[in-house]
C-alpha positions as CSV (number, residue, x, y, z in Angstrom):
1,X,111.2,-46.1,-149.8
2,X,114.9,-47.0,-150.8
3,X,116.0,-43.5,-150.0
4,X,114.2,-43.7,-146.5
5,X,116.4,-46.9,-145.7
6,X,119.4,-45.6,-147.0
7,X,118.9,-42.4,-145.2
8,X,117.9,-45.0,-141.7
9,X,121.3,-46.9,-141.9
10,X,123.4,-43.7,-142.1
11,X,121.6,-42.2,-138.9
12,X,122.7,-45.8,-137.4
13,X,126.4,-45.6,-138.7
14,X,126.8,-42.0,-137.6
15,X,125.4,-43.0,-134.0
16,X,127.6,-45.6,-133.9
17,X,130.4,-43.8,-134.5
18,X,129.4,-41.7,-132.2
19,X,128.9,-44.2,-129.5
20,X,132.7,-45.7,-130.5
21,X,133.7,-41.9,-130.0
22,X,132.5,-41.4,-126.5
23,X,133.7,-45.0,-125.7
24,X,137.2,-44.4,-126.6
25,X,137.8,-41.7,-124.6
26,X,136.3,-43.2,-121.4
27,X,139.6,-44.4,-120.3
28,X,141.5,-41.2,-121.0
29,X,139.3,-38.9,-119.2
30,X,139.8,-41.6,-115.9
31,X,143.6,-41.5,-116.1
32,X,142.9,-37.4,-116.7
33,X,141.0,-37.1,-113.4
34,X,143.2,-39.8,-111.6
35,X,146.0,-37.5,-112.5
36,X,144.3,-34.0,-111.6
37,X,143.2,-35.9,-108.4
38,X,147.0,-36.9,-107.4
39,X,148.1,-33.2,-108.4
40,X,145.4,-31.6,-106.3
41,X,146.3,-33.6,-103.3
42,X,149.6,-33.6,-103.6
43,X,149.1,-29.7,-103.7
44,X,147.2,-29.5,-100.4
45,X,150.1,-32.1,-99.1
46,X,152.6,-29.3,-99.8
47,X,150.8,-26.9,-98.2
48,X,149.8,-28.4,-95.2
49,X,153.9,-29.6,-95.0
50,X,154.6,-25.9,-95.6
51,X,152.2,-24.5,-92.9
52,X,153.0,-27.4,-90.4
53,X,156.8,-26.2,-90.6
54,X,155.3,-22.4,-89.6
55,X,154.0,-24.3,-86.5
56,X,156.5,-26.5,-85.2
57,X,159.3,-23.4,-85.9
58,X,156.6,-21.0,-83.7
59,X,156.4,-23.7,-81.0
60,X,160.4,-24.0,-81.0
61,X,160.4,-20.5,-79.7
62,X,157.6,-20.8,-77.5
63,X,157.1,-24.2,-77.1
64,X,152.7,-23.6,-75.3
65,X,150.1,-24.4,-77.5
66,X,148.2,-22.0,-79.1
67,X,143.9,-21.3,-79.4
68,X,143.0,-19.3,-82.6
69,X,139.2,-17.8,-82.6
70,X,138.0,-16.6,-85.9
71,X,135.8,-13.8,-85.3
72,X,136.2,-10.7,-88.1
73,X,133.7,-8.3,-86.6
74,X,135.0,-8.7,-82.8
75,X,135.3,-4.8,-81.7
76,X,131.1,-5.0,-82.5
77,X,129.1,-5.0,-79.9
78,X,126.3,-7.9,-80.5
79,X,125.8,-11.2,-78.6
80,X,128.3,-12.9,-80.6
81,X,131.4,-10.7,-79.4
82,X,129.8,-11.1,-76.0
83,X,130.1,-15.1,-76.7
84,X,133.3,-14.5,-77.6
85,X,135.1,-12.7,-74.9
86,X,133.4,-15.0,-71.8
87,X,134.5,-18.1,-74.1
88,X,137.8,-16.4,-74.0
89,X,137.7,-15.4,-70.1
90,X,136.5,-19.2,-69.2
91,X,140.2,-20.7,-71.3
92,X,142.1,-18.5,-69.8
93,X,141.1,-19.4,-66.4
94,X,141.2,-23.1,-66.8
95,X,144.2,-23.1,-68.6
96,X,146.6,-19.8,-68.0
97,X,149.6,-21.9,-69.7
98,X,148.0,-22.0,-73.1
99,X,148.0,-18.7,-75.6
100,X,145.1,-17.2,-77.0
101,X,144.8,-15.7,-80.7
102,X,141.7,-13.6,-82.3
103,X,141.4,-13.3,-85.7
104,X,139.9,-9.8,-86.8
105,X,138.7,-7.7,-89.4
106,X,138.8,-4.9,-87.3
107,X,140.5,-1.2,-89.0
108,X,142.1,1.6,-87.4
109,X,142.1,0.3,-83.7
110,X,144.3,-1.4,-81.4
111,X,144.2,-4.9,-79.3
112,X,144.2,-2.7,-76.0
113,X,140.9,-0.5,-77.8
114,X,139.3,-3.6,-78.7
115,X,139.7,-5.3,-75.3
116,X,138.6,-2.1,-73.6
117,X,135.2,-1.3,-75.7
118,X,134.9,-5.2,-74.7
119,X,135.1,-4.0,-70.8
120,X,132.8,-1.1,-71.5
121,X,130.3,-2.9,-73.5
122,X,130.3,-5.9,-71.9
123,X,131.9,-5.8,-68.5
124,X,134.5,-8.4,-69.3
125,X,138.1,-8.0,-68.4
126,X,140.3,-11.1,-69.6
127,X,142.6,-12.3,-67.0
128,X,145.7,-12.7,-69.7
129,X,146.8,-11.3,-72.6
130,X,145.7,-12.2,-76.1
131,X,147.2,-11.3,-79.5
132,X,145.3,-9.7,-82.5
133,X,146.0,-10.7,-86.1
134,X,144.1,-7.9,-87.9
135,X,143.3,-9.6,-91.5
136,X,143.0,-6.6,-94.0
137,X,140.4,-8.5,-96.4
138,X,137.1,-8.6,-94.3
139,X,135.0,-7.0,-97.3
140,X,135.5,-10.7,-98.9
141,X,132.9,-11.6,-96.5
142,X,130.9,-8.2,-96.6
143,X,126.8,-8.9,-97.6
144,X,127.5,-5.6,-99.6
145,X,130.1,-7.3,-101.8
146,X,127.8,-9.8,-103.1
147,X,124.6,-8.2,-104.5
148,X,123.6,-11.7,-105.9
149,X,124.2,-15.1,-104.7
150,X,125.4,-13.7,-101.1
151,X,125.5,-16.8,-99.1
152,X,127.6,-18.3,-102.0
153,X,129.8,-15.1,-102.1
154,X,130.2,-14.5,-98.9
155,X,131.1,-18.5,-97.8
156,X,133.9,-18.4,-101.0
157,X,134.8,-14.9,-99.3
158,X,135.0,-16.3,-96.1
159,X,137.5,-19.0,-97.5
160,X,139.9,-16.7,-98.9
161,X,140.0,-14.6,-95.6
162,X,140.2,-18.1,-93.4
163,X,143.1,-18.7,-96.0
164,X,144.7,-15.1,-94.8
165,X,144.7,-16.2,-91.5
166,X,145.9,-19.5,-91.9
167,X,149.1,-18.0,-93.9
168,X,149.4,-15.3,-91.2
169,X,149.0,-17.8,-87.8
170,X,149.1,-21.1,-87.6
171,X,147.1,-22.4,-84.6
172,X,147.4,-25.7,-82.5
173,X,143.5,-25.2,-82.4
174,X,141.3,-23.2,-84.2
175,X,137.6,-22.2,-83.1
176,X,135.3,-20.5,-85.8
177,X,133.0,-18.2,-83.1
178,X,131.3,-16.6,-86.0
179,X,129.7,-19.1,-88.1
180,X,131.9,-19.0,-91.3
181,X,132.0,-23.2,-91.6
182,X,133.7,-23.0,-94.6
183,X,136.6,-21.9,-93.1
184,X,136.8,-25.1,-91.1
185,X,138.1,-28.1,-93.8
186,X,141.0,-25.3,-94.4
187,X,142.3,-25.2,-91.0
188,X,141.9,-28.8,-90.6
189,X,142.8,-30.3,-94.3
190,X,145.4,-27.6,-94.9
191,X,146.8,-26.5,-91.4
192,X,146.7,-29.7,-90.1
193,X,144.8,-27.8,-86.5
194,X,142.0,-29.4,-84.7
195,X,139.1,-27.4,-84.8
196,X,135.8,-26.5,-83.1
197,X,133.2,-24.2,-83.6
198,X,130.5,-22.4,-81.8
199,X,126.9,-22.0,-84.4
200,X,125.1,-18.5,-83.4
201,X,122.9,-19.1,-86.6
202,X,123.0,-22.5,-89.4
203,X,123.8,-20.2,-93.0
204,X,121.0,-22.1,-94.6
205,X,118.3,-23.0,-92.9
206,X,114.8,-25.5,-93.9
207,X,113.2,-22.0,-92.6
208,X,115.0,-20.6,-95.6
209,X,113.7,-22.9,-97.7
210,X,110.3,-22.9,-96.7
211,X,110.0,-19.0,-97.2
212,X,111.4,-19.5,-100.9
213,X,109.2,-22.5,-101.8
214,X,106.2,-20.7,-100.2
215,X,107.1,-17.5,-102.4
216,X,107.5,-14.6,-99.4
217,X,108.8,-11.7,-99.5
218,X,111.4,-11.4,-96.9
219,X,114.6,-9.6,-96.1
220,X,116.4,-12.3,-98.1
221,X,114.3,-13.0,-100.6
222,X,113.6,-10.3,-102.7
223,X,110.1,-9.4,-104.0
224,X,110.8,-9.8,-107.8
225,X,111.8,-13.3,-106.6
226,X,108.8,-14.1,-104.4
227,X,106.9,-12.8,-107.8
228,X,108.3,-15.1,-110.2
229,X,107.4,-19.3,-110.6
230,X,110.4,-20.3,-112.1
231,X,113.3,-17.7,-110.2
232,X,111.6,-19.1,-106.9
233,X,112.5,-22.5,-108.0
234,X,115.6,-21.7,-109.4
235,X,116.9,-20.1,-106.2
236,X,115.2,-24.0,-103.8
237,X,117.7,-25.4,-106.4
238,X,120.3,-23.1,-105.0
239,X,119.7,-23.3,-101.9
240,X,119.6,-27.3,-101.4
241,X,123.0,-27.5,-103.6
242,X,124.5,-25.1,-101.2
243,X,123.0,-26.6,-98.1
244,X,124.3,-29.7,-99.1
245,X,128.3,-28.1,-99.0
246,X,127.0,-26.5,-96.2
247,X,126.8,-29.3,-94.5
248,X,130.0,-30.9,-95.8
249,X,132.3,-28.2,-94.5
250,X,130.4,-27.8,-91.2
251,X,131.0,-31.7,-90.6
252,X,134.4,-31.5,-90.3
253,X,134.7,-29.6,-87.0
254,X,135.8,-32.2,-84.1
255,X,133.6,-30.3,-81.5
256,X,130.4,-28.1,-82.4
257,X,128.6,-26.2,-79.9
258,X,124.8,-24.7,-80.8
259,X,123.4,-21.2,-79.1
260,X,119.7,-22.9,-78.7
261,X,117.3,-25.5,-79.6
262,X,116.0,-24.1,-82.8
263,X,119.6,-24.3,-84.1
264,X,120.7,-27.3,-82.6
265,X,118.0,-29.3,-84.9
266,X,119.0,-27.1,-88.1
267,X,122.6,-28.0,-87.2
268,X,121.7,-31.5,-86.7
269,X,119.9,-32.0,-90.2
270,X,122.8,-30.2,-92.0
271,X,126.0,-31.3,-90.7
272,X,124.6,-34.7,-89.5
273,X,127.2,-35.1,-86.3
274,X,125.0,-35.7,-83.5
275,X,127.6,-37.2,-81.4
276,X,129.8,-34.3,-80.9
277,X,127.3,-31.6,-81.6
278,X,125.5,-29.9,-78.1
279,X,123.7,-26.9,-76.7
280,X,125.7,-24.1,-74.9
281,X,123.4,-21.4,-74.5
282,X,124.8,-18.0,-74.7
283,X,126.6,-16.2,-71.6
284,X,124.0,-13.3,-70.7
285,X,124.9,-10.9,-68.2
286,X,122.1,-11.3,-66.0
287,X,123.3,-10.9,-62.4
288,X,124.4,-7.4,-63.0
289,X,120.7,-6.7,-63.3
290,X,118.6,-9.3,-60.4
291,X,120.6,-7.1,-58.0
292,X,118.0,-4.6,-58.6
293,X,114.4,-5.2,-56.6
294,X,111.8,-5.1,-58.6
295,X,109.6,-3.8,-55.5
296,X,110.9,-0.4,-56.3
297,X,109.5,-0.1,-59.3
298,X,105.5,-0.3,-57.8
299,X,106.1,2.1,-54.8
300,X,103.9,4.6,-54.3
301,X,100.6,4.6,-56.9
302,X,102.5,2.0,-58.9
303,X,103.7,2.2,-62.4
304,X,100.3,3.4,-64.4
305,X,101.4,6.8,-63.3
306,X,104.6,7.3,-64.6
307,X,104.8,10.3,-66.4
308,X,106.3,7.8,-69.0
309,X,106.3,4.5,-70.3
310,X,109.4,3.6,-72.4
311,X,109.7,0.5,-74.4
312,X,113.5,-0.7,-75.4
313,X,114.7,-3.0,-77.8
314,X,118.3,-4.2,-78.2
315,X,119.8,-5.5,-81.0
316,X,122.6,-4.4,-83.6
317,X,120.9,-2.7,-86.6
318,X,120.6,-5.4,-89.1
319,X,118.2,-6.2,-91.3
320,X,116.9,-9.6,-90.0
321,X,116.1,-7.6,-86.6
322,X,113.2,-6.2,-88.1
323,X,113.5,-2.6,-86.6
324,X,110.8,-1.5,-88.8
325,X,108.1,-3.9,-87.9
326,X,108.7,-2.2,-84.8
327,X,108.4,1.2,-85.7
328,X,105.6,0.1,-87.2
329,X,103.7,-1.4,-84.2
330,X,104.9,1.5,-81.9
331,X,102.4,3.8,-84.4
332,X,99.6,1.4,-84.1
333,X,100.2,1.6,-80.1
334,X,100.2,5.7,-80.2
335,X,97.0,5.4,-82.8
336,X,94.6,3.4,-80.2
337,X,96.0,5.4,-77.3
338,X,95.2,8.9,-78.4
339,X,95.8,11.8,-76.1
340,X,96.0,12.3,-72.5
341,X,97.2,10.9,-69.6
342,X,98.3,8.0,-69.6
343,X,98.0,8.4,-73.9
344,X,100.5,8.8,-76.3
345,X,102.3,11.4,-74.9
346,X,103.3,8.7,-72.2
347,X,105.1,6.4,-74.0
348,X,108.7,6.4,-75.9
349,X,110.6,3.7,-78.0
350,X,114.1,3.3,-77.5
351,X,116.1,1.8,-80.1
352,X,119.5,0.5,-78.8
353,X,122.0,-1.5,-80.7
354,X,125.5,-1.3,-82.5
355,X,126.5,-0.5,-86.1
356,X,129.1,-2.7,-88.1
357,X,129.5,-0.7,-90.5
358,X,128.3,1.9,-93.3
359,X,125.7,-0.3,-94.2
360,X,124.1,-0.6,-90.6
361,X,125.0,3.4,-90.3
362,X,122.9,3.7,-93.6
363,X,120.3,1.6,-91.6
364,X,119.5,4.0,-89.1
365,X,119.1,6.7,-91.4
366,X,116.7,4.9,-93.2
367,X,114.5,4.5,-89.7
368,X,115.1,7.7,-88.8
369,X,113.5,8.2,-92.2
370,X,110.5,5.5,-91.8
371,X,110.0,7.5,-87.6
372,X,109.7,11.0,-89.8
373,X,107.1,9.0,-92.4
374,X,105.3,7.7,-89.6
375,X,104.8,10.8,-87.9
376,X,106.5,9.6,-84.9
377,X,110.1,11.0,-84.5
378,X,109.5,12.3,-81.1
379,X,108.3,9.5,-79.5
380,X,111.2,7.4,-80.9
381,X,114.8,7.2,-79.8
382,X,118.0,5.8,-81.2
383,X,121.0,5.5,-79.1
384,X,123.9,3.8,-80.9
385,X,127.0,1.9,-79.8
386,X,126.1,2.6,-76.0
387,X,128.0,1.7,-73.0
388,X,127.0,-0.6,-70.5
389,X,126.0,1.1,-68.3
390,X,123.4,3.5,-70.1
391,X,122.2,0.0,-71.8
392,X,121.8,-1.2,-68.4
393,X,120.1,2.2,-66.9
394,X,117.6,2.1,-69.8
395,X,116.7,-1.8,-69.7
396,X,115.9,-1.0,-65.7
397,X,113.5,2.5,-66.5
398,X,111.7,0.1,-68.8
399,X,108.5,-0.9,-69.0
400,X,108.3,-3.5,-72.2
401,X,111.6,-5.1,-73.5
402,X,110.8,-5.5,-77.5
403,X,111.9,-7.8,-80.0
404,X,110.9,-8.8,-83.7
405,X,113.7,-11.1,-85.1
406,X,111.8,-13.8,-87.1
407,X,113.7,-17.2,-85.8
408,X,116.2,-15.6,-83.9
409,X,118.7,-18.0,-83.3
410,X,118.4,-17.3,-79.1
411,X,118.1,-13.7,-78.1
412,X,120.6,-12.6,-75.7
413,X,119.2,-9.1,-76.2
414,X,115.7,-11.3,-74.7
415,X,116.7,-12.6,-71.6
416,X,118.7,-9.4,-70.8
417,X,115.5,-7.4,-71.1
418,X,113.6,-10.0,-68.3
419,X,116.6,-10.2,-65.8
420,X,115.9,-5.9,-66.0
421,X,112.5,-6.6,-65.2
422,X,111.1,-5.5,-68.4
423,X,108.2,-7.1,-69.3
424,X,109.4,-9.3,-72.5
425,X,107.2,-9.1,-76.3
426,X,109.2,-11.5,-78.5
427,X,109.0,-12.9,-81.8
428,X,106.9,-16.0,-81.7
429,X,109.4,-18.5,-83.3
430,X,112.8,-19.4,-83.3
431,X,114.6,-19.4,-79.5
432,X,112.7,-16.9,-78.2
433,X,109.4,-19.6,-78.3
434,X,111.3,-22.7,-77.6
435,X,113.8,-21.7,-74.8
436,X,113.4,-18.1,-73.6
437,X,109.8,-16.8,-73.2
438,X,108.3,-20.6,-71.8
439,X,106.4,-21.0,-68.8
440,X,108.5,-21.1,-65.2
441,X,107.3,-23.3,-63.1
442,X,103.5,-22.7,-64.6
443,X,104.0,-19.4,-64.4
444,X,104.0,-16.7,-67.5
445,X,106.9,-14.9,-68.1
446,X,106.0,-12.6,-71.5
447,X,104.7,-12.5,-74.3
448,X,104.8,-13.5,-78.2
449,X,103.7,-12.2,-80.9
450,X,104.2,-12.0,-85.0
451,X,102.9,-8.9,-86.8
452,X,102.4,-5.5,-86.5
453,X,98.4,-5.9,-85.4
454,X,99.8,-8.5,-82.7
455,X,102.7,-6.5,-81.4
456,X,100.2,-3.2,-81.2
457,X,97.8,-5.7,-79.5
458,X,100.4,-7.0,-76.7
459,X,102.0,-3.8,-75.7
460,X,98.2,-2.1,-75.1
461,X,97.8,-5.4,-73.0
462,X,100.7,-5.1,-71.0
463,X,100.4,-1.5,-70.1
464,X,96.8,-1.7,-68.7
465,X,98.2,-4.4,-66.5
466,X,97.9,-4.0,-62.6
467,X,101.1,-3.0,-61.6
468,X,101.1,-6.0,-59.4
469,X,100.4,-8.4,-62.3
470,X,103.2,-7.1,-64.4
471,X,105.5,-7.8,-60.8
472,X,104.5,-11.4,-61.3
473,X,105.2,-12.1,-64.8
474,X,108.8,-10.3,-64.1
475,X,109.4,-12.1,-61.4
476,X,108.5,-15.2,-63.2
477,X,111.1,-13.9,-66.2
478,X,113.9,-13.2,-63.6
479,X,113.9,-16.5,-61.8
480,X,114.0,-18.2,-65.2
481,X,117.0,-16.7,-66.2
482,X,119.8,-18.3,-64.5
483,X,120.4,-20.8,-67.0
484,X,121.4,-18.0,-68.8
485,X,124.4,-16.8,-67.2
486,X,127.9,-16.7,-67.8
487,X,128.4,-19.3,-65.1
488,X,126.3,-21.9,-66.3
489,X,127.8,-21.0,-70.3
490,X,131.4,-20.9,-68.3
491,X,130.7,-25.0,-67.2
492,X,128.8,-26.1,-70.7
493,X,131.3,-24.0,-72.9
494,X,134.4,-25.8,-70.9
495,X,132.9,-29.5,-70.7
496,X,132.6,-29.5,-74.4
497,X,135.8,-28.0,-75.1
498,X,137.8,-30.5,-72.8
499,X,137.9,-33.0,-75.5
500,X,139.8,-30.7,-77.8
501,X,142.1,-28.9,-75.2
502,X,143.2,-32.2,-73.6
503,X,144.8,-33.3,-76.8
504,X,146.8,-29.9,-77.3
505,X,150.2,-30.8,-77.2
């Protein structure tokens, strides 16, 4: 009983000790951290000094203010770019005395190559000028780079390559078009620049969440994940740390425009700045196709007795597009129609959309291979990187426009596909089902759906329409439209942007 005692008070004097310890070197690690606090900022103080000098010595020599847009992958050919250049075609025509800068990724092509695929991809011609800074370390923000704990890599990556761009240009304002928000607290901290940016898609999303928490398998969220209790809950825990400096960095942009409402209330929740956040929808170039009558299309017997029925979707080759669910659905379609007229033989899917990179390249191989699987490579058509014109004469020949993005952020590719006169199957979430494919004045204007079974379903619907039914629900798309195009984006992108190009010196 002694020996217990005994052995009791030395457990007490050794956790006292202990607690002394700890105690006395509270105070030192505070004057520590006040001291690494004071050398960190007066580090960014030195830097921002040192970049500030760049600026006011490149405003000596040219003394009008300068817009910067951060966009890496701009010679690609998605919605995105297309934001990019009618953003860039509205400044200039507002303000012709201020310069224009675009930051890009871009290899082995020129500014005039760039601004001419824009022309032929897009139909934009800028009015002026703008200079290219090509930054040489876009793989720092490559998905490939990072085969674990991508958003985290790519977001540092996308720091280090904002940092490149900083040190080669220093802005009077700087505009992230691409979503990288962490670049934005080193433009503004460090290069002293206000800044702006324009949200296609939130990086982290409650959608995210959900689909870890729930446990299913997606395109980012891998099936040995999905499978496993406690990696599943390790990778919520990652993803509502990261949200959280997610939202941090994204705050600190003076103006932020969203592409719909599905990311306007993502954007609200993370960056928490209602009062200068706002929808812009996206420009879509829809008056190059409502100057085409739909009445031709019905002529004669009407459209049940086209020799062929082709079904197009657009959209770059990446994986969130889900090009296989529609490969998938296509088979379905040719398996209840058999043979015959009017059967299989009748109908075609066209695949249109650009490639990135290798990794999209190596994405249409793979489909090719799934088509070949499937049993249904000659009914199914790629056509890669095409101009605007083709894209435009194959959205016209079209009988279905098709899309399967789950909670695609808007869906230019969407609306472009109704002003045709296609008749619209969309993805039955995200933009498509809260701004796009809604009722028009009580009147339909497509259709949604969400697996393969339910695609299959809707396109054997839509083709044994009446020709004359089909006209309505197209003409119901194309009058909806028109909040869609580039002159209603050229007012909303411009109203919000006047805050931030009235102050430019």
């Amino acid at each position: 009983m002694v020996g217990h005692d005994h052995h009791h008070d030395y457990l007490s004097l050794c956790l006292c000790d202990l607690i002394r310890l700890l105690w006395s070197m509270v105070l030192p690690c505070v004057y520590l951290s006040l001291v690494l606090a004071l050398l960190l900022f007066l580090l960014v103080m030195g830097v921002r000094i040192w970049l500030q000098r760049s600026r006011k010595a490149r405003l000596a020599q040219n003394s009008s203010p300068t817009v910067a847009f951060f966009h890496p992958y701009c010679n690609a050919g998605g919605g995105g770019e297309r934001v990019l250049w009618c953003a860039l075609r509205a400044l200039q025509n507002r303000y012709p005395n201020v310069s224009f800068v675009v930051y890009t990724g871009d290899q082995g092509v020129t500014g005039e190559q760039i601004l001419e695929g824009a022309q032929q991809r897009f139909n934009i011609r800028l009015p002026h000028p703008v200079t290219f800074i090509f930054l040489k370390n876009r793989l720092l923000v490559e998905a490939s780079s990072y085969p674990h704990f991508t958003l985290l890599g790519q977001s540092m990556g996308s720091m280090f390559l904002g940092w490149e761009a900083l040190t080669a240009f220093v802005p009077d304002l700087y505009m992230d078009s691409m979503g990288y928000a962490f670049t934005l607290p080193i433009f503004r901290y460090l290069g002293g620049c206000r800044v702006g940016s324009y949200v296609h898609y939130p990086t982290v999303s409650t959608d995210m969440l959900s689909v870890v928490r729930e446990r299913n398998p997606r395109f980012n969220n891998a099936d040995y994940i999905s499978a496993n209790p406690l990696l599943s809950m390790a990778k919520v825990m990652y993803y509502c740390a990261f949200a959280l400096i997610y939202g941090l960095a994204g705050s600190c942009s003076d103006v932020v425009m969203v592409n719909s409402t599905w990311t306007l209330g993502h954007i609200l929740a993370l960056w928490r700045a209602p009062s200068c956040t706002g929808v812009v929808y996206p420009p879509c170039d829809v008056r190059s196709f409502l100057n085409i009558p739909l009445e031709d299309e019905v002529e004669g017997e009407g459209l049940d007795d086209k020799k062929c029925h082709s079904i197009v979707s657009v959209g770059q080759f990446r994986p969130e597009k889900d090009h296989r669910l529609q490969i998938r659905a296509f088979r379905k379609l040719l398996d209840r129609k058999g043979v015959g007229p009017g059967g299989r033989d009748s109908l075609r899917l066209v695949l249109i959309g650009g490639c990135r990179n290798q990794e999209d390249d190596d994405r249409v191989l793979m489909l090719r291979g799934l088509c070949q699987e499937l049993g249904v490579t000659e009914r199914v058509e790629f056509k890669l990187n095409v101009p605007f014109d083709e894209l435009k004469r194959e959205l016209v020949d079209a009988t279905i426009g098709l899309h399967t993005m789950w909670n695609e952020h808007f869906g230019i590719g969407v609306v472009e596909c109704m002003a045709a006169g296609t008749v619209i199957l969309a993805h039955k979430s995200g933009g498509p089902k809260l701004d796009i494919v809604v009722p028009y004045e009580g009147g339909q204007t497509g259709f949604l759906a969400d697996s393969e079974d339910s695609y299959a379903t809707a396109m054997e619907t839509i083709l044994a329409l009446s020709p004359s039914a089909r006209l309505e629900i197209r003409r119901n798309a194309r009058r909806s439209v028109d909040r869609f195009s580039d002159q209603e984006f050229d007012t909303s992108f411009l109203s919000s942007m006047e805050s931030l190009m009235g102050k430019l010196e």
